[in-house]
C-alpha positions in Angstrom: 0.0 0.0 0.0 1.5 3.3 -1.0 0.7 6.4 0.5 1.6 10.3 0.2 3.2 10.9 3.6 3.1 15.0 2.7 1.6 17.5 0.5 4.3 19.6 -1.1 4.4 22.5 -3.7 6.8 20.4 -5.7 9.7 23.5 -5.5 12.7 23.3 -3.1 13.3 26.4 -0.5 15.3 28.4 -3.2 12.5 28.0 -5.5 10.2 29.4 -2.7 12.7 31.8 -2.4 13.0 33.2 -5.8 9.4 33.3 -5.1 8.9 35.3 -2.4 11.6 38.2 -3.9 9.4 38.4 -7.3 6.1 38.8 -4.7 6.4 42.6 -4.7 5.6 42.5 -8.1 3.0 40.1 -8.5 -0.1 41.0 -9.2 -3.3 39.4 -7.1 -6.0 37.0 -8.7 -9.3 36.1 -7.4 -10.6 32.0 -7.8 -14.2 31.9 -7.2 -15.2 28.0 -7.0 -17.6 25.9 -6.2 -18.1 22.3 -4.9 -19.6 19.9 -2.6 -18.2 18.0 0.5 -19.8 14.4 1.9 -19.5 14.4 5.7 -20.7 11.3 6.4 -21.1 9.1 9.8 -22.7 6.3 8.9 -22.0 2.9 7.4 -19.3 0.5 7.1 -16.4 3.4 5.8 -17.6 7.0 7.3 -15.4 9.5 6.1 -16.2 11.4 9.5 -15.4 9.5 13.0 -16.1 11.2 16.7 -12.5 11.3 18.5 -13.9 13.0 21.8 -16.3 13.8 23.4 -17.4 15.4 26.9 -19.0 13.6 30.1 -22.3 16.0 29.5 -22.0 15.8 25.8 -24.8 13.2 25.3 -26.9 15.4 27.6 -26.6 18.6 25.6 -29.3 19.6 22.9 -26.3 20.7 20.6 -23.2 17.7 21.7 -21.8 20.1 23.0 -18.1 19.1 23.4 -18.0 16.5 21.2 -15.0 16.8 18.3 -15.0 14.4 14.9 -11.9 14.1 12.2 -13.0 13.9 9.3 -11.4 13.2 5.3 -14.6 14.2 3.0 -14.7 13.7 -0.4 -14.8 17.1 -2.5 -16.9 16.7 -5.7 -18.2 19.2 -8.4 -22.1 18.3 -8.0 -24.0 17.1 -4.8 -24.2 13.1 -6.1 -21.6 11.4 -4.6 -20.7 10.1 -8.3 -20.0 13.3 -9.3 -16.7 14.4 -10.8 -14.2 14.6 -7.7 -12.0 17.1 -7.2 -10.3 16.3 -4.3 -11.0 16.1 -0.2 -11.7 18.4 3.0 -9.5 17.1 5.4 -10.1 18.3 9.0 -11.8 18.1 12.2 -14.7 19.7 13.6 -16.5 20.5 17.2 -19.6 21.3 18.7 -18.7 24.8 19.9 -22.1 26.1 20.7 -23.9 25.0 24.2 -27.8 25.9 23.0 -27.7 25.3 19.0 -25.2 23.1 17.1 -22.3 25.6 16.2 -19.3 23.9 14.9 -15.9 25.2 14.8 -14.4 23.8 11.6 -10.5 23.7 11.6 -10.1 22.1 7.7 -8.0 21.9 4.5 -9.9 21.6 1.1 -7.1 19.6 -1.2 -7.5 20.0 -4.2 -6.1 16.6 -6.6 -7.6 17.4 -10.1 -7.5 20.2 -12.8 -5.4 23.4 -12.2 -5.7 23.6 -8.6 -4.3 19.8 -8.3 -1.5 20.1 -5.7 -2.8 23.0 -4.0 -5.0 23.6 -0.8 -7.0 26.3 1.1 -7.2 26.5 4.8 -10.6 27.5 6.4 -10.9 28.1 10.2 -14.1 29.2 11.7 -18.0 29.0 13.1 -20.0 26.9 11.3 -23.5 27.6 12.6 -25.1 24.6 11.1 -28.7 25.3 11.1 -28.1 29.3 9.6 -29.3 28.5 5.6 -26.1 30.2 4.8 -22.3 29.8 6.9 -19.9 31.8 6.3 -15.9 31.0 7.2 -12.6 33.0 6.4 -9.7 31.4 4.4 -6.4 31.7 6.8 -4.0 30.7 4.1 -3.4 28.1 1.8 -0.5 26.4 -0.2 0.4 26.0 -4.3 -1.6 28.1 -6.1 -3.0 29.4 -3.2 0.1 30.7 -1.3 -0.7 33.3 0.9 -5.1 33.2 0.0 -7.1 35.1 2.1 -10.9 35.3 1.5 -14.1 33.0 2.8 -16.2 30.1 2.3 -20.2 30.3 2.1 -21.5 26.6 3.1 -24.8 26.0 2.4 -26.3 22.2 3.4 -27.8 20.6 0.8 -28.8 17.4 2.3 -28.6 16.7 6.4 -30.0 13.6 7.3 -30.7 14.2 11.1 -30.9 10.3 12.2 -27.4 9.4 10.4 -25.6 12.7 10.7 -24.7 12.4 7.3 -24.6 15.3 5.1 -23.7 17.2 1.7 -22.4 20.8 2.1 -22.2 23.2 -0.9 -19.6 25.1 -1.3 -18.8 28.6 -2.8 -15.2 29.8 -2.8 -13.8 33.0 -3.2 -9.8 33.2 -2.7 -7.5 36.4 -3.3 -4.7 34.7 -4.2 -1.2 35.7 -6.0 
């Protein structure tokens, strides 16, 4: 079984470097994109698994306390046999004590089309049951060296006995 032990831009530190002198210079670009992610907690191969949880978390109305990993398949439409793109890799926890606010901690890695190699990072409140989240980028790697910018999720399916769910993306990342 092989397996990428690291995500790299592909260039060594002079590379980076050369990079980073030629910065002043560069000019910004906006990437506006959209996807879906699969969180899902049910069946024999979730893609999301609870690591931790509080002593009072099954007694809270929102699980309070209680924090999942999760390694979600990206795709460009909300059937899971839609075109992947790559995966939101992460973890998540239930932030809020009275209604289910997460605080999402994640990378979206991106392994197909221009954006293969690269990743956005995305830390934030996730207030699930608001039709429309949004979360800033903090950074990102590749193409997306230095991104700044936000997420808007929007659920698309939540199935409240199983946990699962599809999220719906929209991107925009300033970006050099």
């Amino acid at each position: 079984m092989a397996m990428q032990l690291m995500q790299s831009t592909k260039e060594d530190p002079k590379e980076v470097d050369e990079w980073i002198q030629k910065l002043h210079h560069a000019k910004e670009k906006v990437s506006r994109l959209n996807f879906y992610f699969h969180d899902t907690l049910s069946g024999k191969n979730p893609s999301a698994v609870a690591v931790v949880e509080a002593s009072t978390t099954n007694k809270s109305p929102s699980s309070f306390g209680l924090v999942n990993i999760f390694d979600d398949p990206l795709t460009e439409g909300p059937e899971p046999t839609s075109k992947f793109v790559g995966r939101a890799q992460g973890l998540y926890g239930s932030a809020g004590q009275q209604e289910l606010d997460l605080l999402m901690a994640m990378n979206f890695v991106f392994t197909t089309g221009k954006f293969n190699g690269s990743s956005l990072t995305i830390l934030g409140r996730n207030a699930v049951f608001h039709p429309i989240r949004e979360m800033p980028i903090v950074g990102g790697i590749g193409a997306f060296r230095l991104a700044r910018g936000f997420v808007t999720a929007k659920t698309h399916i939540l199935n409240f006995t199983s946990g699962d769910a599809v999220i719906e993306n929209h991107v925009v990342a300033i970006h050099y």
